[in-house]
KEDOBA-826467 format. One record per residue: x negated, y negated, z of N, C-alpha, C in turn; residue number from 1; residue in three letters. Coordinates in steps of 0.2 Angstrom, whole numbers, plus 5000, padded with zeros to 4 digits. Layout:
<setors>
 n.xx n.yy n.zz ca.xx ca.yy ca.zz c.xx c.yy c.zz seq type
    X    Y    Z     X     Y     Z    X    Y    Z NUM  ALA
...
</setors>
This chain:
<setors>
 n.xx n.yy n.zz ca.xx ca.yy ca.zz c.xx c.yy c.zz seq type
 5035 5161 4911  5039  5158  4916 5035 5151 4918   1  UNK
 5028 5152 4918  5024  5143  4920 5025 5141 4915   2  UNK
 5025 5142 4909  5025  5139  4903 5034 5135 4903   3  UNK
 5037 5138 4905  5042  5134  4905 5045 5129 4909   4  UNK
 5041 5133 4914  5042  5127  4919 5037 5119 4917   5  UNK
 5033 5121 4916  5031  5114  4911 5034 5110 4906   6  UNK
 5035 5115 4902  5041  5111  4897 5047 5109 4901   7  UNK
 5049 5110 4906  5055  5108  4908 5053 5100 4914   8  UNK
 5047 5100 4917  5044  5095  4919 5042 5092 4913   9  UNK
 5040 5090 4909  5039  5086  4904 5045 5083 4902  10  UNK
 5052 5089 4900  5056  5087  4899 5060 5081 4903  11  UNK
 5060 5083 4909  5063  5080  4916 5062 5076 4917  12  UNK
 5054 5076 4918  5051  5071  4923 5047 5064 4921  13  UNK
 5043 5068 4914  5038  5063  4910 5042 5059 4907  14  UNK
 5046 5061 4902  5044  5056  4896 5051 5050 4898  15  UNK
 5048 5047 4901  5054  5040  4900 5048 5035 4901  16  UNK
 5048 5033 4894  5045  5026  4890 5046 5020 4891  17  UNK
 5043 5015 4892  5045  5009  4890 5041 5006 4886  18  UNK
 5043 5003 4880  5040  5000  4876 5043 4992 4877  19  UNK
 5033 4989 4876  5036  4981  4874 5032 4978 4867  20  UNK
 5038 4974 4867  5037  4971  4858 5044 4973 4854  21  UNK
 5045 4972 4851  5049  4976  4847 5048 4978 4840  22  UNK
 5054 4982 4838  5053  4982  4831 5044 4988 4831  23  UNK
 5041 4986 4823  5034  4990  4821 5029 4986 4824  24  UNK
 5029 4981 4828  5025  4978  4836 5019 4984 4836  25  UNK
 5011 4983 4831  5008  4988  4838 5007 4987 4843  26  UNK
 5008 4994 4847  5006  4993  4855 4998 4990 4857  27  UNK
 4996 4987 4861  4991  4985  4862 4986 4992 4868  28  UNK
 4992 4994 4870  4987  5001  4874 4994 5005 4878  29  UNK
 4993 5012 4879  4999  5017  4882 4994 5018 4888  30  UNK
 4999 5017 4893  4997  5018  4900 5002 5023 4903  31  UNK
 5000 5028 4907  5003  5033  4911 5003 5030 4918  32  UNK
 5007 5032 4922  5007  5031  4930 5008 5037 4934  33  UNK
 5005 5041 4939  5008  5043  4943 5007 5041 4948  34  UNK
 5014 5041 4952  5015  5037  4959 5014 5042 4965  35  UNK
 5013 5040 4971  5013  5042  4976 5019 5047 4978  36  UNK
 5019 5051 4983  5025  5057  4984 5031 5053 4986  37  UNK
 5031 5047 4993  5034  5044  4991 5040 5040 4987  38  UNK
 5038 5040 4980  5043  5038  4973 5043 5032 4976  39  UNK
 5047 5030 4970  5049  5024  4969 5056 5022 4974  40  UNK
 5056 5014 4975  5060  5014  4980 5059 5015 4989  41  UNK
 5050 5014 4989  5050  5015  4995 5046 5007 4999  42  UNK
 5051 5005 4993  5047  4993  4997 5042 4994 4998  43  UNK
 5036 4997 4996  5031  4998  4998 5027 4999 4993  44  UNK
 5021 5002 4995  5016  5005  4991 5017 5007 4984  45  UNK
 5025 5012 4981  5026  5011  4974 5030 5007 4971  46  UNK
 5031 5004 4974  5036  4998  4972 5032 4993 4970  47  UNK
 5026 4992 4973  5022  4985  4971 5019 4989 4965  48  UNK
 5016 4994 4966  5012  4998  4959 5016 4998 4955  49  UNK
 5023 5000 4953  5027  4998  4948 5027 4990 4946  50  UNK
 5026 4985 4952  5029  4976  4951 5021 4976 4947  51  UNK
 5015 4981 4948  5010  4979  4943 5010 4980 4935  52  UNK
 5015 4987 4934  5015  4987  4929 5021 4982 4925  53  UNK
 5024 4980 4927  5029  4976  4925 5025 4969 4923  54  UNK
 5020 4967 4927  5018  4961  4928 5012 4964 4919  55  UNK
 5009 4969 4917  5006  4971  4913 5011 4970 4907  56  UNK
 5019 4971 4908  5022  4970  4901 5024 4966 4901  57  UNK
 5021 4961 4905  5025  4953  4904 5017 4951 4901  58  UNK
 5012 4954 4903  5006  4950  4899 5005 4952 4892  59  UNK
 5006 4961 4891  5004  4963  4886 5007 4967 4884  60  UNK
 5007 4969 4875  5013  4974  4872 5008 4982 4872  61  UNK
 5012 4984 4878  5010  4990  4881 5017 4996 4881  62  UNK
 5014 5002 4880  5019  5009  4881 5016 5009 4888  63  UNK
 5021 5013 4891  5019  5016  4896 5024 5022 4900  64  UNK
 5021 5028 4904  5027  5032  4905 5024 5034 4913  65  UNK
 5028 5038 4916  5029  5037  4924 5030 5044 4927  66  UNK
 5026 5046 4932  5031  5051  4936 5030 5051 4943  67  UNK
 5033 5054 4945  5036  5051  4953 5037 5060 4957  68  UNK
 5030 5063 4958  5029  5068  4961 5034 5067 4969  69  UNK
 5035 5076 4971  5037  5076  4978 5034 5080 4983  70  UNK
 5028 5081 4977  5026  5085  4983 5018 5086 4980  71  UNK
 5012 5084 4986  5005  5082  4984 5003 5090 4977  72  UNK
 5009 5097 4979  5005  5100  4973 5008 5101 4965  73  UNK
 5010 5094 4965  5014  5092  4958 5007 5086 4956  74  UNK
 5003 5085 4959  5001  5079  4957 4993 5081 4951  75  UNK
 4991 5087 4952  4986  5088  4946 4992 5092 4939  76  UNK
 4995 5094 4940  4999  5095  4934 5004 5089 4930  77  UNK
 5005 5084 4932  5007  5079  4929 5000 5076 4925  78  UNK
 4997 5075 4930  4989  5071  4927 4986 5078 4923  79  UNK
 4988 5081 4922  4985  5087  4916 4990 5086 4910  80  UNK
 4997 5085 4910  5000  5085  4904 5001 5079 4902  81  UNK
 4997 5073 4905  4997  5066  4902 4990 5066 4900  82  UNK
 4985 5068 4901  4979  5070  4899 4976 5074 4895  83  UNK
 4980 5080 4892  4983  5084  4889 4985 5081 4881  84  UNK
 4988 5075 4882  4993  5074  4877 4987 5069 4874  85  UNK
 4984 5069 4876  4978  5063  4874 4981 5056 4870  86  UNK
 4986 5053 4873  4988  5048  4871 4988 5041 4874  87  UNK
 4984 5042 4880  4985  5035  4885 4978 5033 4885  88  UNK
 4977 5026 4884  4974  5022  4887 4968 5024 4892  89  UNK
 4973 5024 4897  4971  5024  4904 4978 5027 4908  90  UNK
 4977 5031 4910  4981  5035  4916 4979 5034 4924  91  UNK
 4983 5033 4928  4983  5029  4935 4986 5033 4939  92  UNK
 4983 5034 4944  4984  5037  4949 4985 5033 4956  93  UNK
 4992 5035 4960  4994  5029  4965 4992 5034 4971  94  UNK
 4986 5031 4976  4986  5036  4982 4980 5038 4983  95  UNK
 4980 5039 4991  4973  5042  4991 4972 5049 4992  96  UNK
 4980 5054 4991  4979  5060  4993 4979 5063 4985  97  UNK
 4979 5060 4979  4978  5062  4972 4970 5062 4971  98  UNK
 4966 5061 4975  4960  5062  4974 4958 5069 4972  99  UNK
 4959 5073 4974  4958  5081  4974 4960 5083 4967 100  UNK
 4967 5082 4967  4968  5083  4959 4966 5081 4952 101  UNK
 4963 5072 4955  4961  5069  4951 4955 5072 4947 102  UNK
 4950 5074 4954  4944  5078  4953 4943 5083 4948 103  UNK
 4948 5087 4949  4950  5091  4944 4949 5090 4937 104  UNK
 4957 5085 4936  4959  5083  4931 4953 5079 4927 105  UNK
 4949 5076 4929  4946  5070  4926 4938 5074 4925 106  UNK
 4938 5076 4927  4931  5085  4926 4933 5086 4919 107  UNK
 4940 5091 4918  4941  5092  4912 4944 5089 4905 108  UNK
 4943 5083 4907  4946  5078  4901 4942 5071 4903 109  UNK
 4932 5073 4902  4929  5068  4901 4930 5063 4897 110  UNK
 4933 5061 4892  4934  5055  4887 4940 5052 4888 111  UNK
 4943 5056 4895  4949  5052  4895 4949 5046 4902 112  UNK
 4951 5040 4901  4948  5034  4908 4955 5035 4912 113  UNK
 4954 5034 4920  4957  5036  4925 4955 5030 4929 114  UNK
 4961 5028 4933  4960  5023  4938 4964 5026 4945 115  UNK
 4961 5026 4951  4963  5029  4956 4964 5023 4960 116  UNK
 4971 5023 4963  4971  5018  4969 4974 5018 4975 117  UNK
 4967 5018 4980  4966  5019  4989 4961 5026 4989 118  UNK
 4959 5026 4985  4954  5031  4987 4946 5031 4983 119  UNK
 4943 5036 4984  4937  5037  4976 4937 5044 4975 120  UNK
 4936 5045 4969  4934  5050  4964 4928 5047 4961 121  UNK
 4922 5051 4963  4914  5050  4957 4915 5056 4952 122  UNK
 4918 5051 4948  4916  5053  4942 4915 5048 4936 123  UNK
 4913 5048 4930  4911  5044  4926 4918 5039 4923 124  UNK
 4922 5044 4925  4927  5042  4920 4932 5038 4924 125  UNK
 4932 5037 4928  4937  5037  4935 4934 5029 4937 126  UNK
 4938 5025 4936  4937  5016  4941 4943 5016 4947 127  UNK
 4936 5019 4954  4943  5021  4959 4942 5011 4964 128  UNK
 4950 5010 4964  4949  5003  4969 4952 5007 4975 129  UNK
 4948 5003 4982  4949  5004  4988 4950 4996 4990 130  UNK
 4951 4996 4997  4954  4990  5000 4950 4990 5008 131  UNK
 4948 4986 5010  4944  4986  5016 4951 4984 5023 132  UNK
 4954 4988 5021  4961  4990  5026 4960 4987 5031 133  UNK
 4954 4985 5036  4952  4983  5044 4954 4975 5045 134  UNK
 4951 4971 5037  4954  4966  5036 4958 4963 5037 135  UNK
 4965 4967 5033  4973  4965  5034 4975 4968 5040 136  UNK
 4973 4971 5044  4976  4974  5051 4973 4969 5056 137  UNK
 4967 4967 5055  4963  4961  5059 4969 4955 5060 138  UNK
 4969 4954 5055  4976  4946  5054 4978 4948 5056 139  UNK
 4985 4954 5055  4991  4953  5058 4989 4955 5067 140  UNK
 4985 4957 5068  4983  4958  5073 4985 4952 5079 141  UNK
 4980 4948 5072  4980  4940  5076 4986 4938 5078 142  UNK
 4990 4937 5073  4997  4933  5072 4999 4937 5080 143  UNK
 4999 4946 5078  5006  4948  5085 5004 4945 5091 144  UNK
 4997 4946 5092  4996  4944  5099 4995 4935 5101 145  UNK
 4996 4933 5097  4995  4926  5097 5006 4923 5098 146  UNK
 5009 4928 5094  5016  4929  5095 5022 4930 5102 147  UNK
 5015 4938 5104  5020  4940  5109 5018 4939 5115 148  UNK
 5013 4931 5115  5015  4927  5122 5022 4922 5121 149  UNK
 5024 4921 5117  5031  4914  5116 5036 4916 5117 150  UNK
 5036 4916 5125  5042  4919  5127 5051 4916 5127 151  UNK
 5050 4912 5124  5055  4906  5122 5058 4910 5118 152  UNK
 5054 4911 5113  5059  4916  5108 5061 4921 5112 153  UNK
 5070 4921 5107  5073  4929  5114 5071 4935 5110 154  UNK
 5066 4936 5104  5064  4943  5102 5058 4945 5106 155  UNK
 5056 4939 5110  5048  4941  5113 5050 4943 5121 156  UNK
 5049 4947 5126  5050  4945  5130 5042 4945 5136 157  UNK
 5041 4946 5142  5036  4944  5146 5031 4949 5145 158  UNK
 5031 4956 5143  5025  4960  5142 5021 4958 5138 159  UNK
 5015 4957 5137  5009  4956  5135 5010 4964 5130 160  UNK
 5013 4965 5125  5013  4973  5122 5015 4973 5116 161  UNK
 5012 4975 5110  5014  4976  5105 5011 4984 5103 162  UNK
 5013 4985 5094  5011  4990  5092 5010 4992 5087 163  UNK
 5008 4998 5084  5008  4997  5076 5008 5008 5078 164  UNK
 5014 5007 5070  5013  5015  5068 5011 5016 5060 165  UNK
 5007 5021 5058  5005  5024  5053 5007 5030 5052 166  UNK
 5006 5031 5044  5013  5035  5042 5008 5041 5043 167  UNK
 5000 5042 5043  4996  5048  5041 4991 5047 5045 168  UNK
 4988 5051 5051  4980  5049  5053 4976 5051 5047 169  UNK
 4974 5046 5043  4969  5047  5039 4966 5040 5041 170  UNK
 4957 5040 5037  4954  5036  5039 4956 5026 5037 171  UNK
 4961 5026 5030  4962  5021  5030 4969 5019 5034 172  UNK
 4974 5024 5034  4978  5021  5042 4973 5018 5048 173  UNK
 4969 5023 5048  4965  5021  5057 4960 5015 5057 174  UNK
 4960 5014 5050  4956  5006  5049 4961 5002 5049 175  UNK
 4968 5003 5045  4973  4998  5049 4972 4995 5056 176  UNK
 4975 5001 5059  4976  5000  5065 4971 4998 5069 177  UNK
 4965 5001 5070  4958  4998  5072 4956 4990 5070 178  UNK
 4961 4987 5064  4959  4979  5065 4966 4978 5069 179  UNK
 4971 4981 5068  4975  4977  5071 4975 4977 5080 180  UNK
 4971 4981 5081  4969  4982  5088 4964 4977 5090 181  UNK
 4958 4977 5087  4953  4971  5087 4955 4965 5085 182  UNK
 4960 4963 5082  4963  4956  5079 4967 4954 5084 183  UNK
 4969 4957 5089  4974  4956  5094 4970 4956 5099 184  UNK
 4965 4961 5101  4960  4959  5107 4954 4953 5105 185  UNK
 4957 4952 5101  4950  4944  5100 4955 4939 5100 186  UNK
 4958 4939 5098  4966  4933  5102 4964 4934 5108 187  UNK
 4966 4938 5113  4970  4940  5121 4967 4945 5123 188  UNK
 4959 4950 5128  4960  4955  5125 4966 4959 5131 189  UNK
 4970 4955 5136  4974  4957  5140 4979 4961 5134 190  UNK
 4982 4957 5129  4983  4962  5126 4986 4968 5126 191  UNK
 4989 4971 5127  4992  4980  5126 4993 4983 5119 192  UNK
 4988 4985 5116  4989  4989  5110 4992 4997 5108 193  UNK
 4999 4999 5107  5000  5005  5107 5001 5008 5097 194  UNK
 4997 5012 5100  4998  5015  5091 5001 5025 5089 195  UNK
 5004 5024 5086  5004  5032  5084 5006 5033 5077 196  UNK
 5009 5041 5074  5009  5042  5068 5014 5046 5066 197  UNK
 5017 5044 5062  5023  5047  5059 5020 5055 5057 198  UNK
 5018 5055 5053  5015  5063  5052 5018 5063 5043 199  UNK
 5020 5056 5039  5024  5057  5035 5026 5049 5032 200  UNK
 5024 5049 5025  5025  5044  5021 5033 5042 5021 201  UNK
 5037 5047 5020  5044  5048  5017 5049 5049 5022 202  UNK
 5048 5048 5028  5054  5049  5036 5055 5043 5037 203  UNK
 5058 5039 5035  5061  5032  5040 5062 5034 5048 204  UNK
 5069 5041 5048  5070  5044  5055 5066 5044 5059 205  UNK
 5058 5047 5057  5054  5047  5064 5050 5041 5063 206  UNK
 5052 5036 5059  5050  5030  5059 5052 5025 5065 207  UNK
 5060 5026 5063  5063  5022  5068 5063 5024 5076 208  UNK
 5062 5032 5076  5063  5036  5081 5055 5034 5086 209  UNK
 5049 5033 5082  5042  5032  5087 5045 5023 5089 210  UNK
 5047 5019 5084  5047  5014  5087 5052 5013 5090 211  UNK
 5057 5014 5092  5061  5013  5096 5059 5015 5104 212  UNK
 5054 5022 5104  5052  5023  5107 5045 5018 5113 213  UNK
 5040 5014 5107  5040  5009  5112 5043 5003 5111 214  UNK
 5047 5002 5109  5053  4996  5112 5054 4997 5118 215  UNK
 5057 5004 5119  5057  5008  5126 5052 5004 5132 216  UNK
 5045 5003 5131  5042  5005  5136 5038 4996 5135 217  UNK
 5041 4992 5132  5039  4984  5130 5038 4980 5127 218  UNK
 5038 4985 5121  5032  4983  5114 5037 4979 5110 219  UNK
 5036 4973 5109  5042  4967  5105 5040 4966 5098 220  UNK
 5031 4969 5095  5032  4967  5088 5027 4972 5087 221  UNK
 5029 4977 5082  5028  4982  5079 5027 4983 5071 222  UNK
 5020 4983 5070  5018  4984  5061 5020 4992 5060 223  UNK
 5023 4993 5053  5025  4999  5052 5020 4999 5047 224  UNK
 5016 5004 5048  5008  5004  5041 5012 5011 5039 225  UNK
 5017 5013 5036  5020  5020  5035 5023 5023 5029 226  UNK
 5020 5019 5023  5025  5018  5017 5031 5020 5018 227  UNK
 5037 5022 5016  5044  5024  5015 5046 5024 5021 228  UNK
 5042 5027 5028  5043  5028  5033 5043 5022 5038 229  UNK
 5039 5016 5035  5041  5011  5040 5046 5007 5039 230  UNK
 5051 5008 5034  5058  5007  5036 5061 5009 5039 231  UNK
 5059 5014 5044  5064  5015  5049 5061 5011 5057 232  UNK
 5054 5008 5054  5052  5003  5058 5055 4995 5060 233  UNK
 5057 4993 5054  5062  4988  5051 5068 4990 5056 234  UNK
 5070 4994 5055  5076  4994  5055 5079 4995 5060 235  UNK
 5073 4999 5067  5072  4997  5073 5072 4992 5075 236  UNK
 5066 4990 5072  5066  4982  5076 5072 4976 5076 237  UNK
 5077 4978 5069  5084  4972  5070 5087 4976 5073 238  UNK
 5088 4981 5073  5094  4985  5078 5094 4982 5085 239  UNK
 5087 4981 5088  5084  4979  5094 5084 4970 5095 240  UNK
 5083 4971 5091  5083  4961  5090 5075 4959 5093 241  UNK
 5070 4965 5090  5064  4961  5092 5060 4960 5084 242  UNK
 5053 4960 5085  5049  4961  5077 5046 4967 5074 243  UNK
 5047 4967 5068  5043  4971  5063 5040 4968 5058 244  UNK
 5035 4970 5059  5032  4968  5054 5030 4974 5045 245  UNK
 5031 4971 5040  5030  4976  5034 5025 4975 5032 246  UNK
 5025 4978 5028  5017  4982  5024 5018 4984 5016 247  UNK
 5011 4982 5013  5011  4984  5007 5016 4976 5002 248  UNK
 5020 4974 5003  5024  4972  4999 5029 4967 5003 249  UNK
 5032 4961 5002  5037  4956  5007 5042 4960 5007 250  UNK
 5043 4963 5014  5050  4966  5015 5053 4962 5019 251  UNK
 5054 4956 5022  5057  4950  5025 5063 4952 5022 252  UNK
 5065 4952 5018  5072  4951  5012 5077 4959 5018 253  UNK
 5073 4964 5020  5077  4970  5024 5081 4968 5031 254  UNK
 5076 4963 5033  5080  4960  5041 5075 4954 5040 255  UNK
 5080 4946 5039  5078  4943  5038 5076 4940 5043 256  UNK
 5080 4941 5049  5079  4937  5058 5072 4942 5060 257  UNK
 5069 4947 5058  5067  4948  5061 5061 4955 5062 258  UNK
 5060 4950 5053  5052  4953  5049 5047 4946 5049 259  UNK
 5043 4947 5053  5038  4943  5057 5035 4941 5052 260  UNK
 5031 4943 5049  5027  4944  5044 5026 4950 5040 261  UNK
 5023 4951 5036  5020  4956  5029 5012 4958 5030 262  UNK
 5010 4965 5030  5003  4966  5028 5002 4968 5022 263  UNK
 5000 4963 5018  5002  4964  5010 4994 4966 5007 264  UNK
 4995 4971 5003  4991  4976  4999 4993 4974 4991 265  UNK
 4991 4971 4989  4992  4967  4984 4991 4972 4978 266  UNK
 4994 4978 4978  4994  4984  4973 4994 4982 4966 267  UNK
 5001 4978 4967  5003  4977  4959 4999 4974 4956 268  UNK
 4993 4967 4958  4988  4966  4957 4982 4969 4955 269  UNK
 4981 4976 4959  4975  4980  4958 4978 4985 4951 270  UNK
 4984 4986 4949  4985  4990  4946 4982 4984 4938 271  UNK
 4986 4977 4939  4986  4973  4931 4978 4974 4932 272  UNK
 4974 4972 4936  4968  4972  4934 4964 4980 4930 273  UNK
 4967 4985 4933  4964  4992  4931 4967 4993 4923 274  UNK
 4973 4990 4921  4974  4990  4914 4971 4985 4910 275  UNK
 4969 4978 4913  4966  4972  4909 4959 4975 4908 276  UNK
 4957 4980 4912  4950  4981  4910 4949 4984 4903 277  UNK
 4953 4991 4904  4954  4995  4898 4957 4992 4891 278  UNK
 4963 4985 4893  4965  4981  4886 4957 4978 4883 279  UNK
 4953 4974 4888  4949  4970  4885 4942 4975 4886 280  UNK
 4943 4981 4885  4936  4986  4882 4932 4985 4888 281  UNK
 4933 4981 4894  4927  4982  4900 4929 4988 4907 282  UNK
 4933 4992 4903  4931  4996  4908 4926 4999 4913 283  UNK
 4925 4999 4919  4920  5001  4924 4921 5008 4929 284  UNK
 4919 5012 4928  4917  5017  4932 4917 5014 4938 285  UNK
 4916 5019 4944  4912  5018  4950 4919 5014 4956 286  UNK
 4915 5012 4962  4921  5010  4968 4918 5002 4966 287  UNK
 4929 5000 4966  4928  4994  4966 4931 4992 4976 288  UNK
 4929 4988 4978  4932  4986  4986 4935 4979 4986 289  UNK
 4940 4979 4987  4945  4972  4987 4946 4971 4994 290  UNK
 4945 4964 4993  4949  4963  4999 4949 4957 5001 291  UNK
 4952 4954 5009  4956  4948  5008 4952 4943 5003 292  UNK
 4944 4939 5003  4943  4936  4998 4944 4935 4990 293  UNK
 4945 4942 4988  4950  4945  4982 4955 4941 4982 294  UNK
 4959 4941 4986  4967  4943  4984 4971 4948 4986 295  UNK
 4968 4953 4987  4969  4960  4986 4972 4962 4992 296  UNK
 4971 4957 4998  4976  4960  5005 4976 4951 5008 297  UNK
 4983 4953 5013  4986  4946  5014 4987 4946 5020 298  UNK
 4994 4943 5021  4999  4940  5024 5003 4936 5020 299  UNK
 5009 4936 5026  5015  4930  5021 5018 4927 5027 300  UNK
 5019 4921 5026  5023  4915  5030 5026 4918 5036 301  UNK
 5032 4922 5033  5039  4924  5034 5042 4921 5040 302  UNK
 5044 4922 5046  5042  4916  5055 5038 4917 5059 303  UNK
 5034 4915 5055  5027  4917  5059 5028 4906 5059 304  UNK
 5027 4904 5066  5027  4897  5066 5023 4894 5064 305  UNK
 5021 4888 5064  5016  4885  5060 5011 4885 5064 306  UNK
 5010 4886 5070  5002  4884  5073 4999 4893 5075 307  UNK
 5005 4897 5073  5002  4906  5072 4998 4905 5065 308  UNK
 5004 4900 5060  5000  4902  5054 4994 4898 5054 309  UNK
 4991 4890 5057  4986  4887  5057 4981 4893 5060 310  UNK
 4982 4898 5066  4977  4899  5069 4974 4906 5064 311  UNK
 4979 4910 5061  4977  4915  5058 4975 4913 5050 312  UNK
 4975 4905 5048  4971  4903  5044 4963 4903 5047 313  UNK
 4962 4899 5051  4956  4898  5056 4953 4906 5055 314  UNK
 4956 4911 5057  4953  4917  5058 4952 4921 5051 315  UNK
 4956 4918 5045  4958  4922  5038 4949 4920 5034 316  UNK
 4947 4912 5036  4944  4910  5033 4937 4914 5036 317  UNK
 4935 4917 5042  4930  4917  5047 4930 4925 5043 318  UNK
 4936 4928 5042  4936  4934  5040 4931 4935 5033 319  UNK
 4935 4929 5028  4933  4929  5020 4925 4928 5020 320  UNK
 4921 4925 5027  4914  4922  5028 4910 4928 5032 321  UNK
 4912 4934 5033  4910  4937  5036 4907 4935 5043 322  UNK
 4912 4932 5046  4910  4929  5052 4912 4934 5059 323  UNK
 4916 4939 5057  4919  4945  5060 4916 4950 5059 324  UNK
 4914 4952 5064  4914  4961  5063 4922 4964 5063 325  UNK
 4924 4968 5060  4929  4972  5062 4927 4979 5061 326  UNK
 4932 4983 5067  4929  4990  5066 4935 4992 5061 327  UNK
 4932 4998 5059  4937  5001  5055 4939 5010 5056 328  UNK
 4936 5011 5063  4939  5019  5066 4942 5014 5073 329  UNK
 4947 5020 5075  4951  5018  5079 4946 5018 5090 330  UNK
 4942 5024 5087  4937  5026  5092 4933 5021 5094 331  UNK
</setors>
């Protein structure tokens, strides 16, 4: 019965290819993906790791194949029958609750290279990138509180309160939130910073449901750090006519009056980098740490005014110089 249920995920789930080149083209390398539980489709977190592998077929003539678990106990079985098949490059792991499984998987298939991303795994074989999360929550920090004194706009009004929710208390959400708390109390620290957690990657419902909830109690600009689930923090904040702010990827394009800015986690970028490695033979073991210096974590324009955007360059750069401490626990 396991046995078939394998072959029936293989059947189902794995094998949709894309090849680039045409024609007898060799390929230049086969890459495997798996994405976060999530899936594709959640303007976030998978949807940029996909915008990287795309950005990989537009640089190089690559195979590549995909799967889109639903549940964290599907995620060492997929990375066992891609590893298994001994045909990839480099197989890619999206997320940092794949770590467990990776451990596993990459134990028993020493010769095969694995790239982990938002978490680490020590193993030889494994090039895990992480992101110094406190930094991109720092900015937007700055921006909200620097925002939700301008009471002239009718999205802001006289509360000194903003917020931010995260999809999971795990240690890189609380480092979100912990700059975005520090980033707004080094603006103001009058300040009111409310935070809490969906419990859940993939609920917009209890997305829109926490924030709406402080909308309720003041809060006029609210970062959704909740992959799939902070659409429903979006979606609050235009129903309400105040701000949201995205994450992971420009979601502006959802509620155009009224996504403030982006905490952008430049994945798609971590992803091209984890396969140029492997194309041009320098692969690296070991933690790489990205971050705003990189490229690797941002912001975007979106209406943020110009003397928000002058002042959170003043801070971006003070950031890039180590001129900051930020904490990175919420405590």
């Amino acid at each position: 019965m396991f046995k078939k249920y394998l072959l029936g995920i293989v059947l189902v789930g794995l094998l949709v290819s894309v090849f680039i080149g045409s024609g007898a083209v060799q390929a230049e390398g086969r890459v495997a993906i798996v994405f976060a539980t999530g899936g594709l489709g959640d303007k976030a977190f998978n949807d940029s790791a996909y915008e990287g592998m795309k950005l990989a077929k537009e640089k190089y003539r690559i195979e590549f194949e995909q799967a889109e678990p639903t549940a964290i106990a599907e995620y060492e079985t997929y990375l066992t029958q891609f590893a298994v098949s001994r045909r990839y490059d480099l197989i890619i792991s999206i997320g940092f609750d794949q770590a467990d499984a990776l451990t596993n998987v990459a134990s028993r298939f020493p010769e095969q290279k694995f790239a982990l991303i938002d978490s680490v795994v020590d193993k030889p074989n494994v090039a895990s990138y992480v992101y110094q999360e406190n930094e991109r929550g720092f900015l937007l920090g700055v921006a909200s509180a620097l925002m939700t004194t301008k009471t002239d706009d009718p999205r802001i009004n006289a509360a000194k309160k903003i917020g931010v929710i995260g999809g999971m208390k795990i240690p890189l959400i609380d480092a979100n939130i912990a700059g975005f708390i520090a980033g707004a109390k080094y603006v103001d620290p009058e300040v009111e910073v409310m935070h809490s957690y969906v419990g859940s990657w993939a609920d917009p419902a209890k997305g829109k449901e926490l924030t709406l909830s402080m909308i309720e109690k003041g809060v006029d600009i609210i970062w959704g750090a909740a992959g799939r689930s902070g659409l429903g923090v979006i979606k609050a904040a235009e129903e309400e006519n105040c701000y949201g702010l995205g994450a992971d990827s420009d979601q502006s394009y959802l509620a155009p009056e009224n996504v403030l800015t982006n905490g952008m986690k430049l994945v798609n970028n971590t992803v091209l980098i984890a396969i140029e490695e492997v194309i041009n033979d320098s692969f690296s073991a070991g933690t790489h740490v990205l971050g705003v210096k990189d490229g690797a974590l941002g912001y975007t324009d979106s209406l943020l005014p110009a003397d928000v955007i002058a002042k959170v360059e003043e801070v971006k750069v003070k950031v890039i110089n180590s001129e900051i401490e930020i904490p990175d626990t919420v405590e």
